[in-house]
Backbone bond lengths (Angstrom), bond angles and torsions (degrees), N, CA, C in turn:
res aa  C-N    CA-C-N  psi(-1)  N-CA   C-N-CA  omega(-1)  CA-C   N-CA-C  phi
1 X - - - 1.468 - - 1.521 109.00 -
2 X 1.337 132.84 125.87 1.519 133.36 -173.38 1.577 83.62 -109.53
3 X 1.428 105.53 157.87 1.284 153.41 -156.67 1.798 115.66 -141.69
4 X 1.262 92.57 151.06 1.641 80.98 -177.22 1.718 82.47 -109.51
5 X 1.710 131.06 -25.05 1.162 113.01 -171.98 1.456 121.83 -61.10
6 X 1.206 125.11 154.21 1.387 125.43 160.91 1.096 123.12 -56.12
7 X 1.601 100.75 145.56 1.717 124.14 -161.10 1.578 94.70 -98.91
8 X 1.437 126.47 151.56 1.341 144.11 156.10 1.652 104.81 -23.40
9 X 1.391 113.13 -77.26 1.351 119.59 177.96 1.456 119.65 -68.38
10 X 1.139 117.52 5.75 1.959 120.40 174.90 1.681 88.89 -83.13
11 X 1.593 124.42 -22.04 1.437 94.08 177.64 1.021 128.46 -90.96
12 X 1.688 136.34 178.08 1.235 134.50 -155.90 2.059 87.96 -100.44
13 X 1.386 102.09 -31.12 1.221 103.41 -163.38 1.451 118.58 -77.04
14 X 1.529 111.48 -8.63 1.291 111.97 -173.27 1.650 78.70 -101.42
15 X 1.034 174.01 -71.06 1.354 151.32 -119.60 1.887 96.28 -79.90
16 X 1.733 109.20 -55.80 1.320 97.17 176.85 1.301 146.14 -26.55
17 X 1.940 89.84 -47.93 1.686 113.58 167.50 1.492 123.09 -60.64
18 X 1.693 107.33 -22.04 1.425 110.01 168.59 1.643 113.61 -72.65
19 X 1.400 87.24 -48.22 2.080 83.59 -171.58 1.704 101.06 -62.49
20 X 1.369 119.07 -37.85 1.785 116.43 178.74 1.717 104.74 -49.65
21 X 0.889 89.28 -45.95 1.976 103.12 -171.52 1.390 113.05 -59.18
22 X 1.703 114.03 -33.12 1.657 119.79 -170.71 1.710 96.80 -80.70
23 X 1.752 109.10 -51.56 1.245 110.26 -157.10 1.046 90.95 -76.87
24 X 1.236 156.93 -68.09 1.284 154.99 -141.88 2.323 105.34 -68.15
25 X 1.356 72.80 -27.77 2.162 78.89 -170.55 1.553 86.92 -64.44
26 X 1.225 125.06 -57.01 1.307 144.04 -144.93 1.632 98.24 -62.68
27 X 1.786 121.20 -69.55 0.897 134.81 -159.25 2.089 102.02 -54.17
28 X 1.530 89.07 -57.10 1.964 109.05 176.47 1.439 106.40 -34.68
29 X 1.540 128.07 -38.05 1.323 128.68 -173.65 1.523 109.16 -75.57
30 X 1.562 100.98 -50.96 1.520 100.14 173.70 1.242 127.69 -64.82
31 X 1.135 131.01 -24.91 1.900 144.84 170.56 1.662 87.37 -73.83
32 X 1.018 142.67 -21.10 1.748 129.05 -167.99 1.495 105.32 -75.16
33 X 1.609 115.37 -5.89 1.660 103.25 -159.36 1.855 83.56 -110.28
34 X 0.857 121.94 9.83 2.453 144.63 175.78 1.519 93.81 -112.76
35 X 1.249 125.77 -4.55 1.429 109.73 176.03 1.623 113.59 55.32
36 X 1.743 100.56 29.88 2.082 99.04 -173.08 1.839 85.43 -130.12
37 X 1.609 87.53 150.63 1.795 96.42 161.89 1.200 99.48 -103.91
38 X 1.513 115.49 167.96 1.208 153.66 153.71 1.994 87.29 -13.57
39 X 1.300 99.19 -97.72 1.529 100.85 179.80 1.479 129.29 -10.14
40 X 1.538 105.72 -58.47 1.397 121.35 -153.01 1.890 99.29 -97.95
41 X 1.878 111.21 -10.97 1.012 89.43 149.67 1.437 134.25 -87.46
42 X 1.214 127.04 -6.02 1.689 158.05 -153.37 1.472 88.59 -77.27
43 X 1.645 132.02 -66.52 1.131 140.45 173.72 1.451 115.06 -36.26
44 X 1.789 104.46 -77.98 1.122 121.19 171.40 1.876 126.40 -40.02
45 X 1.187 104.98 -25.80 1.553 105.51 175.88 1.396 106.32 -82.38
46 X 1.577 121.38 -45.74 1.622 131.54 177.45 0.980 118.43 -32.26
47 X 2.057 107.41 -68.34 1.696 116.63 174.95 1.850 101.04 -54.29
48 X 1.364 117.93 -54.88 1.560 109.31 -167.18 1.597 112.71 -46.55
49 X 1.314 130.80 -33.06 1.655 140.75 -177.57 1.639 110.35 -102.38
50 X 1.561 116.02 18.62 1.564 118.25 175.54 1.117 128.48 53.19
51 X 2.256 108.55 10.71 1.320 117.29 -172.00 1.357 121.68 -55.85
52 X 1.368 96.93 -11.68 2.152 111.37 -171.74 1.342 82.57 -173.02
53 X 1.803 109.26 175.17 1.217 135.03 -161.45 1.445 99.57 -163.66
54 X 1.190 145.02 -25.23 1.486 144.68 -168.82 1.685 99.92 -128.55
55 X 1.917 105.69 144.42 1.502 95.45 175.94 1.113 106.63 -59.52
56 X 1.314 132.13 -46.33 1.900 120.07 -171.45 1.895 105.99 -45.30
57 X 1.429 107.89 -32.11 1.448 94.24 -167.49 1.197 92.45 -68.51
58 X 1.569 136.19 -64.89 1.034 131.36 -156.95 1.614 141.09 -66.63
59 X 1.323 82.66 -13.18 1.562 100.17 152.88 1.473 135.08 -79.95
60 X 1.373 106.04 -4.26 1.376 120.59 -175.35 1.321 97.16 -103.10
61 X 1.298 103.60 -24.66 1.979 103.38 -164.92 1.685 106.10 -89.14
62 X 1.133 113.88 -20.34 1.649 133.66 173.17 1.688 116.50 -94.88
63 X 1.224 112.99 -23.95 1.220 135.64 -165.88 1.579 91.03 31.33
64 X 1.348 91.70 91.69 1.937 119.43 153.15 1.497 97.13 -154.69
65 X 1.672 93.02 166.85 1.397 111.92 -168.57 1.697 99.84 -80.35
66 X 1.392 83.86 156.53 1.993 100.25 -163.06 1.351 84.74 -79.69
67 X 1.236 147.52 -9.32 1.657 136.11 177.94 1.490 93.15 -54.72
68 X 1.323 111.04 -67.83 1.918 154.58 -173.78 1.593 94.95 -27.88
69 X 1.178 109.27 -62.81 1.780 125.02 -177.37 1.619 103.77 -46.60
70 X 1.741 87.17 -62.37 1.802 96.41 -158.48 1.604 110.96 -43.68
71 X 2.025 89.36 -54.95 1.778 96.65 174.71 1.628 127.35 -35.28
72 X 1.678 99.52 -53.81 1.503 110.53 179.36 1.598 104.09 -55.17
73 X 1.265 126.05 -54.71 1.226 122.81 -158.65 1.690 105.61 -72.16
74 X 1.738 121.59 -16.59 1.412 107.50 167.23 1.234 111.88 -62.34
75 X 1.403 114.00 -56.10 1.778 123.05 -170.49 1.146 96.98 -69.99
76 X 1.592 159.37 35.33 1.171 165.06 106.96 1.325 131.72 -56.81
77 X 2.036 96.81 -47.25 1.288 108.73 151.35 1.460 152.38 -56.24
78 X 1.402 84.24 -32.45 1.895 112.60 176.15 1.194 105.28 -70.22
79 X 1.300 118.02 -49.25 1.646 112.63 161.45 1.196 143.95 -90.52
80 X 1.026 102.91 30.20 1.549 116.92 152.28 1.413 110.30 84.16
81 X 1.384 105.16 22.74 2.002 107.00 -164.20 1.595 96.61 -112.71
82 X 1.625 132.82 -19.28 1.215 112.25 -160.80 1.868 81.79 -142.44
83 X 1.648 107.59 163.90 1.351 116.78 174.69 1.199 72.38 -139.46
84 X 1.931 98.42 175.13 1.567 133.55 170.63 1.636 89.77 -135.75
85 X 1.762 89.50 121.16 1.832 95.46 170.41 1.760 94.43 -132.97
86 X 1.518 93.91 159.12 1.436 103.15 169.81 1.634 124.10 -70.77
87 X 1.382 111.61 132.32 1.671 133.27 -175.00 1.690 95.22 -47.77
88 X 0.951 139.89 124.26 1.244 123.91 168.23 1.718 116.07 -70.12
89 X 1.623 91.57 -23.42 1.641 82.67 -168.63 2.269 94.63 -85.33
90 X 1.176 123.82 -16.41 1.040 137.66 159.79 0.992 150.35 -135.70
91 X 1.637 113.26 97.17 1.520 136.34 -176.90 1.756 105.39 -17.95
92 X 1.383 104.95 -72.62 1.298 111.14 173.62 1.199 135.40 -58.39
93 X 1.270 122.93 3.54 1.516 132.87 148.79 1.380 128.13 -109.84
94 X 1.700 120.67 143.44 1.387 132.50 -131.75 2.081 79.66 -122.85
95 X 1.323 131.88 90.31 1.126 119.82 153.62 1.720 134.74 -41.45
96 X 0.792 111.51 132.18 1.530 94.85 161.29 1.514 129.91 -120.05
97 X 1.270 103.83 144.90 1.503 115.70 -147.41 1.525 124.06 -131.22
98 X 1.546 126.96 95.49 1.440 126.33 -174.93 1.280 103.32 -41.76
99 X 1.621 109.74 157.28 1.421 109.40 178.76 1.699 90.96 -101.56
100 X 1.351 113.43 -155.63 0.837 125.38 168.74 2.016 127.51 -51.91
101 X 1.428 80.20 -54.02 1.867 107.60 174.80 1.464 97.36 -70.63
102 X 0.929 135.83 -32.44 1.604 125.18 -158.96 1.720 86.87 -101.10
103 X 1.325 144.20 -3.12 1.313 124.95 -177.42 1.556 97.22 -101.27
104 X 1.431 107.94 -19.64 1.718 124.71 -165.63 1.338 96.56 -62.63
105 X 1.772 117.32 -60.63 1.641 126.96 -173.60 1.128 95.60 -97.10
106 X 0.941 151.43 94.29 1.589 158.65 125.51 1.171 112.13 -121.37
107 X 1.109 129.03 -37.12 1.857 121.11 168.26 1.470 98.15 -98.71
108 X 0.782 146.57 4.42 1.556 159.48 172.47 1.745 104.63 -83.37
109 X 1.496 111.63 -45.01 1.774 105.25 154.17 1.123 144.46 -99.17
110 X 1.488 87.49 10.08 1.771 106.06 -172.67 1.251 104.01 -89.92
111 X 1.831 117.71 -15.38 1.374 115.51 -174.20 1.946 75.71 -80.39
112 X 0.726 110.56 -74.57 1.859 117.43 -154.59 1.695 88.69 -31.77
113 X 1.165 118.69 -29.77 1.838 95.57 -175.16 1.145 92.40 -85.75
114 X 1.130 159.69 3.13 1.561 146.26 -135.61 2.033 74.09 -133.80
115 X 1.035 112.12 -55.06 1.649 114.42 -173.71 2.097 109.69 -52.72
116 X 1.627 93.04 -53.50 1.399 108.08 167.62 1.641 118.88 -59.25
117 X 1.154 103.14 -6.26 1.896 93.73 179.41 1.278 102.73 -106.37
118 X 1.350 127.16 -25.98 1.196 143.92 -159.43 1.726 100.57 -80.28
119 X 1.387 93.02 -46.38 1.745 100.58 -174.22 1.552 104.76 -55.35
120 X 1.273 117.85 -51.59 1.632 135.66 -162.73 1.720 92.10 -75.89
121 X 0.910 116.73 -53.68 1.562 115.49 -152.15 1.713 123.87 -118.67
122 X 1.394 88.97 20.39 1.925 102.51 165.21 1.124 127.52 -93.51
123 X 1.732 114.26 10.44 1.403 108.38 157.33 1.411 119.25 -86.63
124 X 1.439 130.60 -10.47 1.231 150.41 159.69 1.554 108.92 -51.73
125 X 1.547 125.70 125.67 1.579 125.47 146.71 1.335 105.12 -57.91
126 X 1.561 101.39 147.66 1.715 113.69 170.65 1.528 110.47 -65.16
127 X 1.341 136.70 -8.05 1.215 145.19 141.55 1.490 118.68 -43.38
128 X 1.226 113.98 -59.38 1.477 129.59 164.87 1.519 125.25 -53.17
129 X 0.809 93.48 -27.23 1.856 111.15 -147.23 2.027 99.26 -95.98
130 X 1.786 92.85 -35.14 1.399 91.38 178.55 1.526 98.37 -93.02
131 X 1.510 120.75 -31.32 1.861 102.79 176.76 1.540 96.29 -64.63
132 X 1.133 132.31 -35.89 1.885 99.58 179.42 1.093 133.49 -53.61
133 X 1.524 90.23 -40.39 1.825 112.98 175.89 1.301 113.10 -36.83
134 X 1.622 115.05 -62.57 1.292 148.94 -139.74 1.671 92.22 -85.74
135 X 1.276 107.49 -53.69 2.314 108.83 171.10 1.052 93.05 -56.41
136 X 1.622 129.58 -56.87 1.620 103.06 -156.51 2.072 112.14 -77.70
137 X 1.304 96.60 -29.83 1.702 89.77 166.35 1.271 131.16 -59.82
138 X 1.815 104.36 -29.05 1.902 106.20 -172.73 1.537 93.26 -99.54
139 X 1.724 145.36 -3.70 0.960 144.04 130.75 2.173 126.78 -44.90
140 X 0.963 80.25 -50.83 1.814 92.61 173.26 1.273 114.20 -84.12
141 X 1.095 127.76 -10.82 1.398 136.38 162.88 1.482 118.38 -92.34
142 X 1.166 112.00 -33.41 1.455 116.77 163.80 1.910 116.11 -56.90
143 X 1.224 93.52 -58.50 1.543 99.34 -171.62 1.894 108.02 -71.92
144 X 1.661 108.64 -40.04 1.608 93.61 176.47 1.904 95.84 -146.21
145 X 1.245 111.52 97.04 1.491 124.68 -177.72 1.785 94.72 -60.75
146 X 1.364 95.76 143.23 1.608 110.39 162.70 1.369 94.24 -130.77
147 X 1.733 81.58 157.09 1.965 95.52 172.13 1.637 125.33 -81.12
148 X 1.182 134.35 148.52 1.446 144.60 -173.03 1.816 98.31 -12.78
149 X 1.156 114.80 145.87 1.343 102.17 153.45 1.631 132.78 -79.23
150 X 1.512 114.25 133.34 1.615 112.86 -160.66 2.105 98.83 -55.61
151 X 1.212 118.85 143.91 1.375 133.33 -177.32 1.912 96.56 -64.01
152 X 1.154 103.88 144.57 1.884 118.93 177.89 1.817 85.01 -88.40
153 X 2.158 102.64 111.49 1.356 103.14 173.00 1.996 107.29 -76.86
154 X 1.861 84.79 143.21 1.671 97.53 155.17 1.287 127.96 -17.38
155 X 1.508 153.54 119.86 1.396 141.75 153.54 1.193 107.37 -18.85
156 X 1.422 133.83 129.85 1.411 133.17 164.14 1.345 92.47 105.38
157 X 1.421 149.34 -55.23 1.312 154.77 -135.78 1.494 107.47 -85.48
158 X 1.277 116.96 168.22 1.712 125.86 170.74 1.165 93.49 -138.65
159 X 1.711 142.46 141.12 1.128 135.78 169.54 1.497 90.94 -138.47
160 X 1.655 109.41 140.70 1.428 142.32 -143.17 1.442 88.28 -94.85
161 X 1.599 109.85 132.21 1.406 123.82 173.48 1.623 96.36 -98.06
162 X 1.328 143.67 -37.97 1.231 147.92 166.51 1.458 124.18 -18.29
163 X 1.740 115.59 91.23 1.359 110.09 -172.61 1.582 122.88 -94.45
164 X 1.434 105.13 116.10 1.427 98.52 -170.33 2.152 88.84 -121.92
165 X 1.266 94.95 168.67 1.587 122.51 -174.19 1.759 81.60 -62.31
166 X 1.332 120.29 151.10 1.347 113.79 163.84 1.889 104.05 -153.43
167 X 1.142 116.71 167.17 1.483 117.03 172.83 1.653 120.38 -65.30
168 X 1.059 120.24 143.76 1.194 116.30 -176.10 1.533 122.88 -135.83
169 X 1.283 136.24 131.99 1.904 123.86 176.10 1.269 84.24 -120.10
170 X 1.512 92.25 146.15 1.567 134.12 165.67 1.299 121.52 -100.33
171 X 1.126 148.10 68.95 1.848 161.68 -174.99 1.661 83.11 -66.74
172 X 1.486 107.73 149.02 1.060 115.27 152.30 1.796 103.40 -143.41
173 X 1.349 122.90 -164.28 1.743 125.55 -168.29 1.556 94.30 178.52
174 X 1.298 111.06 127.91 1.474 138.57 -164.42 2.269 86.12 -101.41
175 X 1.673 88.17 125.91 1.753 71.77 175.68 1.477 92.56 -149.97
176 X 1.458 111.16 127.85 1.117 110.85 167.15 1.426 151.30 -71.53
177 X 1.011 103.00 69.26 2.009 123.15 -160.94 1.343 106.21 -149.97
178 X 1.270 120.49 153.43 1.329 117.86 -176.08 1.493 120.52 -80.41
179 X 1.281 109.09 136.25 1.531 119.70 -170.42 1.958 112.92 -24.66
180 X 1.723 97.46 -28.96 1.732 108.67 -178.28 1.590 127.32 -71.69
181 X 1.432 101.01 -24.04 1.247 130.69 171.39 1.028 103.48 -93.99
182 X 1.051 148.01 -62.20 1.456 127.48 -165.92 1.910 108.36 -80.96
183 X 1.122 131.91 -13.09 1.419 132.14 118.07 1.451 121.05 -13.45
184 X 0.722 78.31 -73.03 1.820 101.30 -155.28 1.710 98.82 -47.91
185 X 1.273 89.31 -46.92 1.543 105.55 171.66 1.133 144.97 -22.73
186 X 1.628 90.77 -88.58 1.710 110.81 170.21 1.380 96.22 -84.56
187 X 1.111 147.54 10.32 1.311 126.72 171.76 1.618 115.38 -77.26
188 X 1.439 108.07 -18.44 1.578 112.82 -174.61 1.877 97.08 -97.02
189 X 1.017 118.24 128.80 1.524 123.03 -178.74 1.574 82.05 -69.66
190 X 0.947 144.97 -79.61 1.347 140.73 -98.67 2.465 90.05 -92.02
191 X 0.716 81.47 38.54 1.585 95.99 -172.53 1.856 106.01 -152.97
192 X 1.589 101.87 5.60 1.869 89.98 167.38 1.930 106.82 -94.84
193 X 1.318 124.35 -8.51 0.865 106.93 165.26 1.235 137.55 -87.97
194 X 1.435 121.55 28.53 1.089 131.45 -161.42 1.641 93.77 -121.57
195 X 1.612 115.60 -31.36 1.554 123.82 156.68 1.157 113.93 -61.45
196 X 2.084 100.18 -82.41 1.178 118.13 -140.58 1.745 92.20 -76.99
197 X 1.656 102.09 79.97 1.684 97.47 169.25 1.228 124.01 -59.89
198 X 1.303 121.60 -55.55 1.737 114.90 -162.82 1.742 101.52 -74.92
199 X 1.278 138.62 -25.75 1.767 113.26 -167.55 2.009 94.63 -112.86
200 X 1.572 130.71 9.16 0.701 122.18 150.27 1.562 130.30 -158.07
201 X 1.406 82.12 146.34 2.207 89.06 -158.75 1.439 105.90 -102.00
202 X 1.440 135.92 -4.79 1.384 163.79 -136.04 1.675 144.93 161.97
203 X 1.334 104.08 110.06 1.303 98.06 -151.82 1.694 96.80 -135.10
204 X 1.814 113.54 119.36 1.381 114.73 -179.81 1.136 122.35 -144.32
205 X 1.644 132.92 145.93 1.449 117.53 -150.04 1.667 102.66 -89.53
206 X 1.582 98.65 173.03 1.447 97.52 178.14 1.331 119.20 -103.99
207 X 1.765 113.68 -157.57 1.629 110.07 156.80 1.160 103.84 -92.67
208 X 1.414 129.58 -2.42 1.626 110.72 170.03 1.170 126.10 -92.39
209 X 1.423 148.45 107.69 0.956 172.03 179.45 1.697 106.40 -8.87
210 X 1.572 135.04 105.04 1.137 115.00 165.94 2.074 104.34 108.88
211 X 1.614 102.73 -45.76 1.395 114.41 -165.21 2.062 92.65 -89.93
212 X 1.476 105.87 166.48 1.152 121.39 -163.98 1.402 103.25 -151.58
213 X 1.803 118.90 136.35 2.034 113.73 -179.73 1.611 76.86 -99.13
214 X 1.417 97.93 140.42 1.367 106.72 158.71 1.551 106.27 -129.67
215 X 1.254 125.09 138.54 1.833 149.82 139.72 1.277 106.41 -23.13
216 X 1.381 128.42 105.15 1.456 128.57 173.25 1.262 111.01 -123.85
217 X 1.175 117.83 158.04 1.732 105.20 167.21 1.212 129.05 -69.63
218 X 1.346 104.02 1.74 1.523 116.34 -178.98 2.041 105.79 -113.06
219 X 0.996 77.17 21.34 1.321 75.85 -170.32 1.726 127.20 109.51
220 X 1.756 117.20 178.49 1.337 94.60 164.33 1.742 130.16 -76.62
221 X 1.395 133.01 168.39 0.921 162.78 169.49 1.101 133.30 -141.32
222 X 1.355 118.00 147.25 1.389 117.69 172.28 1.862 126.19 -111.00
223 X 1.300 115.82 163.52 1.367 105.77 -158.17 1.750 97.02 -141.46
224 X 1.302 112.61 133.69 1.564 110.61 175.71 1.694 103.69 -149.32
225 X 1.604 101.03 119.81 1.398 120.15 -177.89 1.673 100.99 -76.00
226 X 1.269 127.77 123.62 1.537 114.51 133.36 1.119 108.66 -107.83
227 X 1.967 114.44 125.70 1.123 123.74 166.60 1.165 124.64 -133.52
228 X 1.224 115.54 170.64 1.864 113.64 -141.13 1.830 102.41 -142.32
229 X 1.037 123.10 61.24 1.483 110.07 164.66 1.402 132.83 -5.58
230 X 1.159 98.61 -50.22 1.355 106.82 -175.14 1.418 135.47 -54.71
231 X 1.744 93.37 -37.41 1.542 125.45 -160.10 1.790 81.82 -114.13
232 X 1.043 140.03 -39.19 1.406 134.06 -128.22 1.251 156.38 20.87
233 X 1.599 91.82 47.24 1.464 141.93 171.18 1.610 107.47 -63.23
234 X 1.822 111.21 134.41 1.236 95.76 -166.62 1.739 87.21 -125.26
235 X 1.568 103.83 -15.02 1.600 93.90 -163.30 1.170 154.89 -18.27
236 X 1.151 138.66 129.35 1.306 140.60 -161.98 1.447 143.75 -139.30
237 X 1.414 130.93 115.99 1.105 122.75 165.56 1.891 138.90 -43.59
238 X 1.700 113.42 128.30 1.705 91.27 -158.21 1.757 66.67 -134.58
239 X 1.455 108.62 136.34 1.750 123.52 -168.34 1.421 86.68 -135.71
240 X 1.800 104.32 124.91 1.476 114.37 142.36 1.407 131.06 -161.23
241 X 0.825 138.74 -152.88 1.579 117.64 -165.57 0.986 94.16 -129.63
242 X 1.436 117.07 70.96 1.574 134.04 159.83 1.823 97.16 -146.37
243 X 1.606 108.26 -46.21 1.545 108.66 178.05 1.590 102.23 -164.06
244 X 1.157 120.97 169.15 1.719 137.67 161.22 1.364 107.46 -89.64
245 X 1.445 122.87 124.69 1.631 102.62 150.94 1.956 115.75 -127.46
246 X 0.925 66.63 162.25 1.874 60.19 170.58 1.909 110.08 -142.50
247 X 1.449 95.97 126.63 1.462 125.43 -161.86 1.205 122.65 -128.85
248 X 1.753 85.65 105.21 1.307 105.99 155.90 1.210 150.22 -15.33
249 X 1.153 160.79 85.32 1.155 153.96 -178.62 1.641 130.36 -163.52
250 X 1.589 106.84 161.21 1.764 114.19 -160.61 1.585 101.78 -171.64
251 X 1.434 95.03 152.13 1.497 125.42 178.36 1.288 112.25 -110.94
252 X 1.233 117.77 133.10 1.306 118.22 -164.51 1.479 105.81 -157.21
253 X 1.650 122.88 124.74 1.587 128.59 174.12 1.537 102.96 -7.54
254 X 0.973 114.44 153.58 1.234 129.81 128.83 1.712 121.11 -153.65
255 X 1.388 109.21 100.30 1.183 91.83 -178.30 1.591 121.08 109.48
256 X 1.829 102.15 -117.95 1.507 117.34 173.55 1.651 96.43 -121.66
257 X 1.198 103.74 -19.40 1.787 124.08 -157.19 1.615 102.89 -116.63
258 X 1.385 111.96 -151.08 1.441 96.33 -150.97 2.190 88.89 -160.00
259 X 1.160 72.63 153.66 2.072 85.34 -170.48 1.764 96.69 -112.67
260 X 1.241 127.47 117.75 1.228 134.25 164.85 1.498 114.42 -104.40
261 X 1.436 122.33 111.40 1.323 139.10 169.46 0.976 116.68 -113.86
262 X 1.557 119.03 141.05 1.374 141.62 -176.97 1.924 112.91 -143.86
263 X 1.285 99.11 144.61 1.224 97.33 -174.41 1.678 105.30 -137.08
264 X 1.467 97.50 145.91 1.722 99.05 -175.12 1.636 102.89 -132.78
265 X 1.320 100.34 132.81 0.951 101.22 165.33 1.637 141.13 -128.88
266 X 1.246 134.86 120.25 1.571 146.41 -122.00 1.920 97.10 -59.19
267 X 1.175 119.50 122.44 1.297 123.90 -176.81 1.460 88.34 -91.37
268 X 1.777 124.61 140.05 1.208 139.14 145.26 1.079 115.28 -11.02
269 X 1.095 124.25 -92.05 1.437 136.87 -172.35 2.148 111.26 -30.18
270 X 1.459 96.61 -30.71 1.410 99.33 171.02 1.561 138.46 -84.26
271 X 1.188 152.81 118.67 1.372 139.52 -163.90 1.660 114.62 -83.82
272 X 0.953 116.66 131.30 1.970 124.63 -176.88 1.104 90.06 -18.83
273 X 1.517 140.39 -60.01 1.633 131.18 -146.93 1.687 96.39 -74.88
274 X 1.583 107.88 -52.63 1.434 89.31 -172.64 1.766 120.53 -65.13
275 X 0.849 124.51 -18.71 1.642 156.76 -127.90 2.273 58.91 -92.52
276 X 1.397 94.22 -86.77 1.454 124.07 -155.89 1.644 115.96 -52.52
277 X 1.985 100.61 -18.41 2.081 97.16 161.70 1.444 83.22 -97.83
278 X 0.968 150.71 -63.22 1.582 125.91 -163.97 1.193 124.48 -32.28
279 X 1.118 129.51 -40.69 1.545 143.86 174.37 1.222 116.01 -55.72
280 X 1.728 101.78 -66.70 1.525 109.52 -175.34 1.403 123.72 -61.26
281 X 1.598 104.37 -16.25 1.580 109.38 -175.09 1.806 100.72 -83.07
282 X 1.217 122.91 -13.79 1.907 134.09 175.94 1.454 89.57 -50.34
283 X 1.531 130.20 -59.28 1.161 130.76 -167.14 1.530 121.20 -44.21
284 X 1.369 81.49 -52.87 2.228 89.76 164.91 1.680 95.67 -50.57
285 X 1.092 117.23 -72.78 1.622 118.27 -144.50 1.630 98.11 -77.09
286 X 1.330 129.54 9.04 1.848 128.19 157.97 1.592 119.78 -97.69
287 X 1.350 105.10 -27.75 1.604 112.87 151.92 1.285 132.95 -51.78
288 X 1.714 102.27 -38.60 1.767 113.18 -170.48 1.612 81.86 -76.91
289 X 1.156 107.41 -64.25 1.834 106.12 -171.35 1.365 104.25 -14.77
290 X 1.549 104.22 -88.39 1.602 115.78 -177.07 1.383 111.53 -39.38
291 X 1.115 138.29 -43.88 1.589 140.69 -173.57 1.483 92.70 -58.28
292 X 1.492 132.43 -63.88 1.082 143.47 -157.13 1.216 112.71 -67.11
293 X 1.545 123.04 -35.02 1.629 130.86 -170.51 1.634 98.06 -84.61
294 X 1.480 107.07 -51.93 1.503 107.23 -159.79 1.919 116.29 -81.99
295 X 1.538 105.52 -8.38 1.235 117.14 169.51 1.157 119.79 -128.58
296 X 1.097 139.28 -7.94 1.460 140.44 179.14 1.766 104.46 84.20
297 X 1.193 133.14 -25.63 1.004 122.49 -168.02 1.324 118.52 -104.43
């Protein structure tokens, strides 16, 4: 008997739920011989990459309920992989903190997910592999948006989860190249020091996935692009042990050529004056850009 209604498998959403169901069955078996689930490694990888530090963060960063966290983080506790210590900068907040053992297996399952994605998804080009990525993120962002991810602070550092209204400049630079190229560009860190002259002299990747130490005059820092083709979104995390910021920025037509905007906005830790040569010195390093895109040299 044919039907004009839709079939189970006419949806897109029931096949997804199959591939979630294979990779996820698959990975759960292999974490069973670590005595960790799926879940309780999800946590455990977060604190290991500084994605959060408090259950509220990490429930926001997973989007599950902070009940969900707390639970995971007892049976984390029981085994000897996670503590709760006091914030120094706040009594009333309960950090959480790998022990020794829990920093040991945390890249120890990150290879097994890295093995588990690989199994499922190496018939894909890395061309491919990041446009899927990229539908299912501007898809999952469509239906429930989260905010930037908080920056992994400097050794030694504390960087402020505290959101207050703050000042902000918007630089932009007119460059004549096509919006794909000048993409293409800044999307690779290892080509901002060849711009961003004055705040970096050296720039090299890490073992953490995505993040980069860069040579500053202030010392080291770290640097992590998320960028988005799609949107031509370049934003980015900039970490150092003076402040965190996270910055705005995108390429966008103009024309034949292409409009690069960036926006900063004044981190606490900085005072108006410094806030106000940091900025003005961007102007040097959006000139070199353009010099560099529109002449090669």
């Amino acid at each position: 008997m044919t039907s004009s209604t839709s079939g189970l498998r006419d949806h897109l959403g029931y096949w997804l739920r199959r591939l979630s169901d294979e990779v996820h069955g698959r990975f759960e078996r292999e974490l069973a011989e670590y005595d960790v689930t799926v879940s309780q490694w999800a946590v455990l990888i977060t604190l290991y990459r500084g994605d959060a530090t408090t259950t509220r963060e990490v429930a926001r960063y997973l989007d599950i309920d902070a009940g969900a966290v707390s639970r995971l983080v007892d049976r984390l506790a029981s085994k000897g992989l996670v503590t709760r210590e006091p914030d120094p900068a706040s009594r009333r907040t309960l950090r959480l903190v790998l022990t020794d053992a829990g920093r040991d297996l945390a890249p120890k399952l990150a290879e097994i997910a890295d093995r588990n994605d690989a199994r499922f998804f190496a018939g894909l080009e890395p061309a491919q592999r990041r446009q899927l990525e990229d539908w299912i993120r501007h898809l999952v962002g469509e239906t429930h948006p989260h905010p930037p991810t908080p920056p992994t602070p400097l050794k030694g550092t504390t960087v402020s989860t505290t959101v207050t209204t703050a000042r902000s400049v918007t630089k932009t630079v007119t460059i004549e190249r096509p919006v794909a190229d000048v993409f293409a560009f800044l999307a690779d860190a290892s080509n901002w020091p060849a711009w961003a002259i004055v705040n970096i002299r050296a720039i090299e990747p890490t073992d953490e996935p995505d993040w980069w130490l860069m040579t500053t005059p202030l010392g080291p820092a770290r640097l992590r692009i998320r960028a988005n083709a799609e949107l031509g979104t370049l934003d980015h995390d900039y970490v150092d042990k003076q402040a965190s910021w996270q910055v705005p920025a995108r390429v966008v037509p103009n024309g034949t050529g292409s409009e690069f905007m960036i926006t900063f906005f004044q981190p606490p830790a900085l005072t108006d004056t410094v806030f106000d040569e940091q900025v003005t010195l961007v102007d040097t390093e959006l000139a070199t850009l353009k010099r560099i895109l529109e002449t090669g040299a």
